[in-house]
N, C-alpha and C positions, 0 to 999 in steps of 0.2 A: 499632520499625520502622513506617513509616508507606507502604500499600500504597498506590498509586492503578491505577486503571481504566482504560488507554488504547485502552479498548474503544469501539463503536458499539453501539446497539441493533439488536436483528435482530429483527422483527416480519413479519406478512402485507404489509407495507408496503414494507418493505425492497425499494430497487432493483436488481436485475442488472447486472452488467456489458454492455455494448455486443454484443447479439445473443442473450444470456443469458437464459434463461426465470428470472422471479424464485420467491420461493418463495410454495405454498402449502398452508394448514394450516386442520385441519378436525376437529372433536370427532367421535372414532367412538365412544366412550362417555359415559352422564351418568351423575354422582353418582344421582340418583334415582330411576334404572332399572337400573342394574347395580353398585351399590355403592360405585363409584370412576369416577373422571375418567380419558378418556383421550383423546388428538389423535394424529394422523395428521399428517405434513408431507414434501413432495415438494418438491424444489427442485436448480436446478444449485448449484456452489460455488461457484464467483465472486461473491457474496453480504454483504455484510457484509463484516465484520472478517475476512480470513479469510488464512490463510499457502500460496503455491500450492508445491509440490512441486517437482522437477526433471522429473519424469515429464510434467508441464504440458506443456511444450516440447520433451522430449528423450526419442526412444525408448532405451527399455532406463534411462532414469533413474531415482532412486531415488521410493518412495511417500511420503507423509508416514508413515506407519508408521516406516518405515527412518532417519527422523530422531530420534539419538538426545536424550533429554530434556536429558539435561547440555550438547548442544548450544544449544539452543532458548535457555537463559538464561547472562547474563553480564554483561560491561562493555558500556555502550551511551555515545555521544555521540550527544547532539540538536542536533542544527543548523540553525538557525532560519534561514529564507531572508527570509522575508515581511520577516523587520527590514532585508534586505537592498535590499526594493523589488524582487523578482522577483516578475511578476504576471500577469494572463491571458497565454492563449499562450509566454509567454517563455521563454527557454532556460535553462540552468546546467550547470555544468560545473565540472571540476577546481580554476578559478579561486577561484568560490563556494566550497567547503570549507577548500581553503589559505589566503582569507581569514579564514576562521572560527578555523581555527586561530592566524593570527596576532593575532588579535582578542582571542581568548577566552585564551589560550595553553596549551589544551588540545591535546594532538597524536591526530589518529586514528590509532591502533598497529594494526598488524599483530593479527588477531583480535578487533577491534573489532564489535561490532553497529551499525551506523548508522544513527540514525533522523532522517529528514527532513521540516522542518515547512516547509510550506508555506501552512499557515492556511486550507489552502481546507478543513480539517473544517468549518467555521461552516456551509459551504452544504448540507453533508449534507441529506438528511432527515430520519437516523435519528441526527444530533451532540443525544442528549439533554443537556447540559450548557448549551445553548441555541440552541432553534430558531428565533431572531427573524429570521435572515440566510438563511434553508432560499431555495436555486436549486439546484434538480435539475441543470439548462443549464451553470451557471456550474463548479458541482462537476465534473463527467464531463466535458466538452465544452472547459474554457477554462482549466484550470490549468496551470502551468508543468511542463516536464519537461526529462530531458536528450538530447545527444545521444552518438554514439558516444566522444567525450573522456571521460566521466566514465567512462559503461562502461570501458569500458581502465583506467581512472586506479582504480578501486573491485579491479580485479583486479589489477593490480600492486600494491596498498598491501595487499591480502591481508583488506580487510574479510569479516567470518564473512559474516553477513547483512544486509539491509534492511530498513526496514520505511518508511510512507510515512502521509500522512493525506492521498490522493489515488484516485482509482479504478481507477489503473494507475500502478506503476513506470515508463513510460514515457511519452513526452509522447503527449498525444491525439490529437496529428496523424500520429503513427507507430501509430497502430494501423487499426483496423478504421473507427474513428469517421471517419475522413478521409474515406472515401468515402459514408459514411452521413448524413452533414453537410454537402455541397459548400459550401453555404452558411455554415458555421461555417470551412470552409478555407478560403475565399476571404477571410473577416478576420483569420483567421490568418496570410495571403502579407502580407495589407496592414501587419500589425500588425511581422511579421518583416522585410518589406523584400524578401523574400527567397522562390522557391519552392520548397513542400514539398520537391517531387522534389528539389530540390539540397543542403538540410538533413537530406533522410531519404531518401539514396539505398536502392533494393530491399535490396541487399544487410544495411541496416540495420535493417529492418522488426524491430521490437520487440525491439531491441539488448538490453535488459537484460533478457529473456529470453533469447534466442536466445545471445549470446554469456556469457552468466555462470552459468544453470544449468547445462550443461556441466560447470562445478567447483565445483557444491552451493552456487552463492551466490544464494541465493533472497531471498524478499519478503514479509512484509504488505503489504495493499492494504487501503483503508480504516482509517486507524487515527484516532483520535480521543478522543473520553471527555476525561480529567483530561489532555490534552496539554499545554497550554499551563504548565501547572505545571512544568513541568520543561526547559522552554527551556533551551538555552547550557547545559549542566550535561552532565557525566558519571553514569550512572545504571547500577544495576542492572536489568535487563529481562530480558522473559521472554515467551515464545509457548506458549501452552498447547492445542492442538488435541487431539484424541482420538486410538489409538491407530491409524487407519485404515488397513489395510495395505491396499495396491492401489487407493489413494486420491489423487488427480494433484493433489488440492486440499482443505483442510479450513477450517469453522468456525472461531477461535480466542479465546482470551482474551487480551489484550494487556497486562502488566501492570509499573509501575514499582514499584521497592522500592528505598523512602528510608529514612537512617539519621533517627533522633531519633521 
């Protein structure tokens, strides 16, 4: 069995999410003074590689505690958009995936994990696999997302989970970033043709949250590492966060298991 890594690095370097204090981390002991090494680290979760909960978005939702392990791994399809030519700013939707199936002639079944590449890991900071492409801007602020079609289209097809190589499941301009950016929205109207407000009406503000926690269909955010290995393929996956009860968000390991 051949494992790979569809992890990111998490270092003192490591970005936050959009309003997100990032982490930091500090030796409270030395080898040479008390016998052993030890560090200290503070930090939100939105961080890295990391699986957010139902509780994220939903009061009375479950914790990542509460998600059981034999859940977390299974059958996953990777669906590579980027070979599709979806790029800054741009949309995707229901369309995008049932092409993919018709392409690929792999069907996403009912209990599927679905992991979507968008290629924007490269701009990471932290995509140790190669940082020659590193745009903090480009990553968080300009990748493609969807709108409320897919949401709907992911819930009726019954997929388990998601996971993403982006810094939100949902596009940038339906989050927090729209107004933190004016200036990043305004070439996003240009780029869409079209404004925000009528692509991401209120009601839809962080659709795949707001509408798909609700029935335990959650997300990685930041996924990356050994990605592109395993394009267009059905794979084994797996989320490995710690046991955090009362925890709306965790750290995770992201990880593919290939046969040979």
């Amino acid at each position: 069995m051949n494992v790979l890594d569809l992890s990111q690095d998490f270092s003192m370097h490591t970005p936050a999410f959009a309003s997100y204090d990032g982490p930091s981390i500090k030796w409270i002991k030395r080898l040479a003074f008390d016998k052993a090494g030890g560090q200290e680290i503070t930090s939100t979760l939105h961080v890295g590689t990391h699986l957010d909960a139902p509780a994220h978005f939903l009061s009375g939702g479950k914790f990542i505690g509460d998600l059981p392990i034999d859940w977390l791994v299974g059958s996953a399809c990777v669906v590579d958009l980027e070979k599709m030519g979806v790029g800054d700013y741009e949309l995707y939707g229901p369309e995008h995936f049932e092409r993919w199936e018709a392409d690929t002639g792999i069907s996403i079944e009912r209990d599927d994990i679905l992991v979507i590449h968008t290629g924007y890991h490269r701009y990471y900071p932290e995509n140790w696999t190669d940082r020659s492409e590193t745009d903090e801007t480009r990553y968080f602020i300009r990748h493609p997302g969807p709108t409320r079609a897919f949401a709907e289209w992911v819930l009726d097809r019954g997929v388990r989970w998601i996971a993403i190589d982006a810094g939100t499941a949902d596009h940038p301009m339906n989050t927090v970033i729209r107004k933190m950016r004016p200036d990043e929205a305004e070439d996003a109207e240009a780029k869409l043709g079209r404004s925000l407000d009528e692509i991401f009406p209120k009601p839809d503000y962080q659709i795949m949250h707001t509408l798909l926690f609700p029935h335990d269909i959650v997300h990685i955010e930041n996924l990356g590492g050994d990605l592109d290995k395993v394009l267009d393929q059905r794979i084994q996956f797996g989320c490995f966060p710690w046991r955090f009860q009362g925890g709306e968000a965790a750290f995770c390991r992201a990880v593919a298991f290939l046969d040979g």
